[in-house]
MITI-954041 format. One line per 5 residues: for each residue y, z, x of N, C-alpha, C. Coordinates in nm, 3 decimals. Atoms other than C-alpha are relative to their C-alpha. Layout:
REM residues N
Y:Z:X:Y:Z:X:Y:Z:X | ...
This chain:
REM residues 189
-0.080:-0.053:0.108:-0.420:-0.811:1.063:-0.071:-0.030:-0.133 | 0.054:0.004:0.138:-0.581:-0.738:0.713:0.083:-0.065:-0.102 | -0.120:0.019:0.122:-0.401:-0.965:0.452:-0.033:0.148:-0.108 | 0.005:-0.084:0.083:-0.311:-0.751:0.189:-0.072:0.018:-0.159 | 0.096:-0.021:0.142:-0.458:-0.701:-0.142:0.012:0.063:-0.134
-0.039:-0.108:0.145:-0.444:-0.525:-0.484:-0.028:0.156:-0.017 | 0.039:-0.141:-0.084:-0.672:-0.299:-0.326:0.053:0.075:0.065 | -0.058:-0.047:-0.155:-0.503:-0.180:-0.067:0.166:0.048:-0.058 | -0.187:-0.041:0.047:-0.169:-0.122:-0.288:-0.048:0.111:-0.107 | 0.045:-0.110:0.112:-0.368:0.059:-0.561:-0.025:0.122:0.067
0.038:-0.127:-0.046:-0.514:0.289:-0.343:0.107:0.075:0.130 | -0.164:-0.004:-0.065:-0.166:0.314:-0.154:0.035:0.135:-0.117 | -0.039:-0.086:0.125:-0.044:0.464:-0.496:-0.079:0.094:-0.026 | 0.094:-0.090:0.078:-0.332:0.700:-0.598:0.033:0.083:0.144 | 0.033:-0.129:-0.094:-0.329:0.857:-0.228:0.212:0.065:-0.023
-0.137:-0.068:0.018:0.100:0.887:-0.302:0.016:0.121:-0.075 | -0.052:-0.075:0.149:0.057:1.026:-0.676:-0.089:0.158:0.009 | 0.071:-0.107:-0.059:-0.221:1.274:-0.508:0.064:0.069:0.078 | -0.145:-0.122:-0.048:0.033:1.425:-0.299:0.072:0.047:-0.062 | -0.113:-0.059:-0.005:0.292:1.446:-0.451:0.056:0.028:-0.202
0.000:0.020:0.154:0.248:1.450:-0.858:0.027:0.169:-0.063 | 0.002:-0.143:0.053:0.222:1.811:-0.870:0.131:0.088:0.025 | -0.216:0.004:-0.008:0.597:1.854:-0.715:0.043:-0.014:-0.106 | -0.142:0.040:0.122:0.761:1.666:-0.981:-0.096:0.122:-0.136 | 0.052:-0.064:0.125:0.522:1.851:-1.273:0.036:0.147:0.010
-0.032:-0.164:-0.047:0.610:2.213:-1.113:0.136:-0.020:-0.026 | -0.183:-0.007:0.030:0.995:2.152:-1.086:0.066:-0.064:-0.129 | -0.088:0.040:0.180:1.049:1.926:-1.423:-0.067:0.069:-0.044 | 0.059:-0.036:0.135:0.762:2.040:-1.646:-0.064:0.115:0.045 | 0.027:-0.120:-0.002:0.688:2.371:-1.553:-0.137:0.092:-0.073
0.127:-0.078:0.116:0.301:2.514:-1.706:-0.113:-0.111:-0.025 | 0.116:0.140:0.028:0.177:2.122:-1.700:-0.109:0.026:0.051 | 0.165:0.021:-0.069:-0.191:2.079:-1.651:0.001:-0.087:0.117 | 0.003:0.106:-0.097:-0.246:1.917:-1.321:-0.116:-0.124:-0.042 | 0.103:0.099:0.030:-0.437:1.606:-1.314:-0.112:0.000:0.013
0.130:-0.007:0.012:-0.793:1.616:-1.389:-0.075:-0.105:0.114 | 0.032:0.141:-0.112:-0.841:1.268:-1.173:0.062:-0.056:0.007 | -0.132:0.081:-0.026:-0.614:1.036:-1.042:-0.111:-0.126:0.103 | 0.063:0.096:-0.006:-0.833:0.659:-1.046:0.069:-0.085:0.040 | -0.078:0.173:0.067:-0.795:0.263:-1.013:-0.139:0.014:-0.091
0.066:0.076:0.125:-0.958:0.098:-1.293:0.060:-0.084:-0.113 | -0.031:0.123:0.124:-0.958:-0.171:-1.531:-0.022:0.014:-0.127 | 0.013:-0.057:0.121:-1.093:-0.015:-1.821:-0.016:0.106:-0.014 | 0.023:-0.152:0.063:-1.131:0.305:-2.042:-0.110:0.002:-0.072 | 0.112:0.040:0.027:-1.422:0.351:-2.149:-0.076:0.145:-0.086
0.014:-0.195:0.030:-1.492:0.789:-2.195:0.055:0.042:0.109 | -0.107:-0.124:-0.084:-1.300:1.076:-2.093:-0.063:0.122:-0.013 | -0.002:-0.127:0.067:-1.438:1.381:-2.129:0.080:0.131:0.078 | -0.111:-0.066:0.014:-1.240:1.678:-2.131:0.006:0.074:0.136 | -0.071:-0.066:-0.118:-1.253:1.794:-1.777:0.082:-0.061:0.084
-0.093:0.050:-0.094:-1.093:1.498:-1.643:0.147:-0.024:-0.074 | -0.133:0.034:0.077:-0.786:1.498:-1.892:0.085:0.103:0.076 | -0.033:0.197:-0.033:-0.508:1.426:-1.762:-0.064:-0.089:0.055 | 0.076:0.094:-0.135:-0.655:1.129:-1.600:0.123:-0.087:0.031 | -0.087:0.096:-0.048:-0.431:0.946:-1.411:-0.048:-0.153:0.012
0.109:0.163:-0.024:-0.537:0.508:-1.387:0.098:-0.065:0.063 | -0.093:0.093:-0.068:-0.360:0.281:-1.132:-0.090:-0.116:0.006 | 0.066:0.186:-0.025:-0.435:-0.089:-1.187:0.140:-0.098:0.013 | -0.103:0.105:-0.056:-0.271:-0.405:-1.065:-0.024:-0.110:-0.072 | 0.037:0.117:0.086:-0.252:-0.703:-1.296:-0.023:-0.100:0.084
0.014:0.175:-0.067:-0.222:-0.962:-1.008:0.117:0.003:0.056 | -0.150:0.096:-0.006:0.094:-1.155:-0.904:0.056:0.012:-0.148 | -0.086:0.059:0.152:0.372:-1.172:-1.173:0.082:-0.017:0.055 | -0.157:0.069:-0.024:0.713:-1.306:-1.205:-0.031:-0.123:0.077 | -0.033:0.106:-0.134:0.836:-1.556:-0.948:-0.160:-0.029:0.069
0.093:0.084:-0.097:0.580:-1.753:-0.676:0.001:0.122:0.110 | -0.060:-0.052:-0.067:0.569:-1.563:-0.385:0.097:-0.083:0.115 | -0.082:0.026:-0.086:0.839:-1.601:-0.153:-0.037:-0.005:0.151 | 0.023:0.054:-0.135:0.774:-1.757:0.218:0.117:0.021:0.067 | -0.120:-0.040:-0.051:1.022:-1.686:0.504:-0.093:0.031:0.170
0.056:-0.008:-0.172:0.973:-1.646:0.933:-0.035:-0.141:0.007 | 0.017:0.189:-0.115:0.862:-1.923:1.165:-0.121:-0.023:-0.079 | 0.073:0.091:0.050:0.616:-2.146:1.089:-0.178:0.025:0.052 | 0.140:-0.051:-0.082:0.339:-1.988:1.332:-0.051:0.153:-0.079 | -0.004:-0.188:0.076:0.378:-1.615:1.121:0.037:0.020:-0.106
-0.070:-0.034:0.157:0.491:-1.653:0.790:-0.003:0.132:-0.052 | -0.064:-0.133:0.054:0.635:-1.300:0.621:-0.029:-0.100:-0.189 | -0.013:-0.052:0.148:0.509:-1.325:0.221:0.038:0.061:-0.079 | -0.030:-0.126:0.086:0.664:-1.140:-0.030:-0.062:-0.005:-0.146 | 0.051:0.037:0.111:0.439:-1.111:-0.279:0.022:0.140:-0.101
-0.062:-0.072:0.142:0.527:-0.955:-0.656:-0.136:0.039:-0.081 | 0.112:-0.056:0.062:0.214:-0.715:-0.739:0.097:0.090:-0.117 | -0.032:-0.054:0.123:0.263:-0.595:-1.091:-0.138:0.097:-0.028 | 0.066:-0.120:-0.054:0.116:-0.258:-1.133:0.032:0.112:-0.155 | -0.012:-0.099:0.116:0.071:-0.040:-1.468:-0.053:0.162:0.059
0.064:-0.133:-0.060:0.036:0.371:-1.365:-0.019:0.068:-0.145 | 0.018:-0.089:0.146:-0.120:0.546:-1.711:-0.069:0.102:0.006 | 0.068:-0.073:-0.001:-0.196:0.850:-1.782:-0.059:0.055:-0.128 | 0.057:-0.060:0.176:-0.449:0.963:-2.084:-0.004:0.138:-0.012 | -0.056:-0.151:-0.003:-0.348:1.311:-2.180:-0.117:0.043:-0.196
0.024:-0.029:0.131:-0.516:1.511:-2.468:0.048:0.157:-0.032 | -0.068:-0.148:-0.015:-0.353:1.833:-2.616:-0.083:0.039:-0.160 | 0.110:-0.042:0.115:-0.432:2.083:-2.933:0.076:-0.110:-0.116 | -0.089:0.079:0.105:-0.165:1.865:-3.136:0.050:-0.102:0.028 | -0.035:0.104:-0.071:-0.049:1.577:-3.145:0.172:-0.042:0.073
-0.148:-0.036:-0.047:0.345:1.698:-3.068:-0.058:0.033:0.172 | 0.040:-0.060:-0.147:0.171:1.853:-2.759:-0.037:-0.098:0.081 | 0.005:0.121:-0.068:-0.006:1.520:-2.655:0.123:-0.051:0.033 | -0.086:0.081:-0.022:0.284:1.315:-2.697:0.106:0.059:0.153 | -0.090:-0.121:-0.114:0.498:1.596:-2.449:-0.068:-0.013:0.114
0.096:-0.063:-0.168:0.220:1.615:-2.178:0.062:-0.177:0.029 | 0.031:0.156:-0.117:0.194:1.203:-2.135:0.206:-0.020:0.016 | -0.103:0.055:-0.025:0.592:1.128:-2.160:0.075:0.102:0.139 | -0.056:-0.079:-0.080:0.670:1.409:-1.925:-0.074:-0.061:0.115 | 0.083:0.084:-0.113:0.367:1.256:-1.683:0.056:-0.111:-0.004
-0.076:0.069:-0.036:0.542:0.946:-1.733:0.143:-0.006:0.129 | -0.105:-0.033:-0.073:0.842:1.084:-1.656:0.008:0.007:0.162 | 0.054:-0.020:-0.142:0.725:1.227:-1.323:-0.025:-0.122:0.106 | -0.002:0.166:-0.090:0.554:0.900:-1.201:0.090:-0.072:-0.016 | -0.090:0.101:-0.017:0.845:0.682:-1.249:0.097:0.039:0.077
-0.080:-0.049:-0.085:1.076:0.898:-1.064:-0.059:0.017:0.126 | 0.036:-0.022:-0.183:0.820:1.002:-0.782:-0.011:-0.176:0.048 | 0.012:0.135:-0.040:0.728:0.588:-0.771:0.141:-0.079:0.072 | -0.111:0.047:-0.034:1.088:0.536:-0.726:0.093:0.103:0.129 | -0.067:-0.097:-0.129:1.190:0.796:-0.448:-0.092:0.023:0.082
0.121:-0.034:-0.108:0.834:0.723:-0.240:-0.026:-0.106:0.010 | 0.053:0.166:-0.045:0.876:0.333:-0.191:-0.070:-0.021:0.069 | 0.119:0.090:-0.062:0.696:0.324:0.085:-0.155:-0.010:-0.004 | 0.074:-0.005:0.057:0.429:0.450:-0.080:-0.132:0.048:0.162 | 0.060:-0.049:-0.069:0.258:0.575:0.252:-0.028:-0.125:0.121
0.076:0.082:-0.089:0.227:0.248:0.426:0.073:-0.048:0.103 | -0.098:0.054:-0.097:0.393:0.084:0.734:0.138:0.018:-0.037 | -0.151:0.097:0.037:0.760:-0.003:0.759:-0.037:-0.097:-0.075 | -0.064:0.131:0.042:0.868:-0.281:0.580:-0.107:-0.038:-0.100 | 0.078:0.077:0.036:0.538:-0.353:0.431:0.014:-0.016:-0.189
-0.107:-0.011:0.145:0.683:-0.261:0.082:0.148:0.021:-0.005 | -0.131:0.019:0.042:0.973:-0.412:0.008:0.067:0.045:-0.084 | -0.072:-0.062:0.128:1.109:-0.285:-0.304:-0.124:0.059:-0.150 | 0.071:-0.052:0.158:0.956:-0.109:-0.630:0.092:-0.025:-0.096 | -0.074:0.050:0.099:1.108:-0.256:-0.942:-0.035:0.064:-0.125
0.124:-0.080:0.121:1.030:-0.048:-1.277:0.041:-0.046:-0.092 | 0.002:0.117:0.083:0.987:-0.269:-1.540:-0.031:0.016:-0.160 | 0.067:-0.035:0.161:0.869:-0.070:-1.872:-0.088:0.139:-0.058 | 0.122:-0.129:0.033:0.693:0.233:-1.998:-0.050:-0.017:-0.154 | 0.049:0.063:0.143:0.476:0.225:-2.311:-0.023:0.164:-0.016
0.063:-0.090:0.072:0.331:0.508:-2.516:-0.125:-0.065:-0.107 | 0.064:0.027:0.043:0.026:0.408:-2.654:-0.101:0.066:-0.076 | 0.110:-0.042:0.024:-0.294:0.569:-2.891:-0.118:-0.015:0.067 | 0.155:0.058:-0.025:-0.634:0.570:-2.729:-0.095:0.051:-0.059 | 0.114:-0.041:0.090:-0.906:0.605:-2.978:-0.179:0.041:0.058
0.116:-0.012:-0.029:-1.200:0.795:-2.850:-0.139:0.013:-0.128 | 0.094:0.007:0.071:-1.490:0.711:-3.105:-0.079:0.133:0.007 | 0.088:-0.054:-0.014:-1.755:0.888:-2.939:0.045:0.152:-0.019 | -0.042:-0.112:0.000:-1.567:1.214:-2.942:0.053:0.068:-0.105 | -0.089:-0.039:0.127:-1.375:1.193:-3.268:0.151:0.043:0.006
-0.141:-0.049:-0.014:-1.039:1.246:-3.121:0.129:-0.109:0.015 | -0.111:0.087:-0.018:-0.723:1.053:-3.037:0.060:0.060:0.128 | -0.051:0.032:-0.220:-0.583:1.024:-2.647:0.159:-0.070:-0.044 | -0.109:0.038:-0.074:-0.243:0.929:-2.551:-0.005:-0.051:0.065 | 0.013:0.031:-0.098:-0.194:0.705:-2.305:0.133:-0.044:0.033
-0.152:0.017:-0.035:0.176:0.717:-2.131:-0.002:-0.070:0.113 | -0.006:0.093:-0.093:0.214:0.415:-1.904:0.141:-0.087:0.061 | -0.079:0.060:-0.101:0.430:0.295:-1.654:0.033:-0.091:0.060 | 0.024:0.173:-0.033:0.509:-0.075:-1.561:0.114:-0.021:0.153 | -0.084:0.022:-0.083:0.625:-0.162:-1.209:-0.039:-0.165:0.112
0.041:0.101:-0.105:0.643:-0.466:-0.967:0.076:0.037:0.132 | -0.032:-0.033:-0.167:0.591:-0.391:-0.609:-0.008:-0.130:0.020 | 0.001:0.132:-0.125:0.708:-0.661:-0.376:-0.031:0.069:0.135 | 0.066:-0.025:-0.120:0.487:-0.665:-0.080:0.029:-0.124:0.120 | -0.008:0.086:-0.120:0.573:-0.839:0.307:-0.176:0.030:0.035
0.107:-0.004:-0.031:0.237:-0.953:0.373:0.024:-0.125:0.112 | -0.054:0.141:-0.114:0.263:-1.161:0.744:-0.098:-0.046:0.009 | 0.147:0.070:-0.007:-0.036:-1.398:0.788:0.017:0.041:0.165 | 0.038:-0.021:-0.138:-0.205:-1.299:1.125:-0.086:-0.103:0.029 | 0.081:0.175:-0.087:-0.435:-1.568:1.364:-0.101:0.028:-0.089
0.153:0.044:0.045:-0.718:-1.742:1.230:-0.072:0.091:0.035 | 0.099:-0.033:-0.057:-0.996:-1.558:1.247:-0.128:-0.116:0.064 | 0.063:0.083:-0.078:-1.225:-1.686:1.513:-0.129:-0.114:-0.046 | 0.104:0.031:0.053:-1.516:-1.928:1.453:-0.144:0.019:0.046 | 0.123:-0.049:-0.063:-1.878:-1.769:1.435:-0.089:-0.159:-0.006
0.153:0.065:-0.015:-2.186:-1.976:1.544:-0.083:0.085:-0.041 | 0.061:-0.143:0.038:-2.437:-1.875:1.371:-0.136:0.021:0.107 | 0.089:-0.051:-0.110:-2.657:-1.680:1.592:-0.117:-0.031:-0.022 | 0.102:0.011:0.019:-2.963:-1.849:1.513:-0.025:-0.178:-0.017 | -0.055:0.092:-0.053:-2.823:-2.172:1.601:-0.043:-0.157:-0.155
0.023:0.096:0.145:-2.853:-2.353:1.240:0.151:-0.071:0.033 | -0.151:0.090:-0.045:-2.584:-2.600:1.191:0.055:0.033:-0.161 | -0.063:-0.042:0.148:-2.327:-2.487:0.901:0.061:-0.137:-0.036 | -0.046:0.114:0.069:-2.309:-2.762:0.627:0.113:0.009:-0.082 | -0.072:0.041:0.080:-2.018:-2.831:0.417:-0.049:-0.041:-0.163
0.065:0.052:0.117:-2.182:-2.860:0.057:0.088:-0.025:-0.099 | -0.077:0.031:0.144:-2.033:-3.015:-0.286:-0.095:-0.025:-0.052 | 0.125:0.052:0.138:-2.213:-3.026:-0.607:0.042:-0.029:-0.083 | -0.073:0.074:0.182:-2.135:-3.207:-0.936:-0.095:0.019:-0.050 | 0.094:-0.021:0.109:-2.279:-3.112:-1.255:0.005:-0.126:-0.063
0.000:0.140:0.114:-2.338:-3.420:-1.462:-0.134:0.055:-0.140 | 0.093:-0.016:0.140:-2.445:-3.394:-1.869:-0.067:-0.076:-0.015 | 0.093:0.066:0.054:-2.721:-3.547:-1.995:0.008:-0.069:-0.107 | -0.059:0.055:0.126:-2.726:-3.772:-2.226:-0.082:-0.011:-0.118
């Protein structure tokens, strides 16, 4: 069993919002541009104009609470609290028009995020989606001379992650003996 990961929840979400993003934009917003790309990533960096909208799914980590422990003592059931921003950078001819494209893409993802919990993966393995905030933000493209939108979405997925067996222990095939190393730095004086 693969513990779980940030990975593995991000790209959970991007294969969801790839299905099914263009539903909610057809039946609420009617004429929207579909998404140019739909990423993870940690930063912004350039856009240029064929991938606008761009969709970005990143995971900050753990937030809130510890995670929560629970089951026997041989299988423990985790519930761990991935916190998860979904933004999308939108550019239009005005800036009434920007603001309209990203809050309506907002719109969309927070409703499909919240009526597609399981987000594509097992039973149980997502526990709940919690939605926690939306922003509206400027993004200043220098190199281009323009101004971006960026309408973002704040949610914490709680994930059941069960610890599976040890993985086994390799010898290494070349019959070296694996050391245990520690090193201390010490300053000079």
């Amino acid at each position: 069993m693969t513990p779980f990961s940030a990975k593995l929840l991000e790209n959970a979400i991007v294969s969801t919002l790839d299905q099914h993003i263009m539903e909610y934009l057809d039946t609420f917003f009617p004429g929207t541009c579909p998404p140019g790309s739909i990423t993870r990533r940690n930063t912004i960096d350039n856009w240029v104009e064929e991938q606008l909208p761009c969709i970005v799914v990143a995971s900050i980590g753990l937030v809130g609470e510890s995670p929560h422990k629970r089951g026997d003592a041989h299988r423990p059931i985790y519930t761990l609290p991935f916190g998860v921003g979904i933004g999308t950078i939108v550019s239009a001819a005005t800036q009434v028009d920007t603001r309209d494209i990203a809050e309506d893409y907002a719109a969309c993802i927070r409703h499909l995020m919240m009526q597609y919990q399981s987000l594509g993966l097992d039973r149980g393995v997502v526990e709940e989606i919690i939605y926690v905030d939306e922003r509206y933000n400027e993004v200043v493209d220098a190199d281009h001379n323009r101004s971006l939108l960026a309408g973002t979405v704040f949610f914490t997925v709680l994930v059941n992650d069960q610890l599976g067996p040890k993985p086994p222990v390799l010898e290494d095939p070349w019959g070296r003996a694996l050391v245990d190393v520690q090193i201390a730095v010490q300053a000079e004086e």
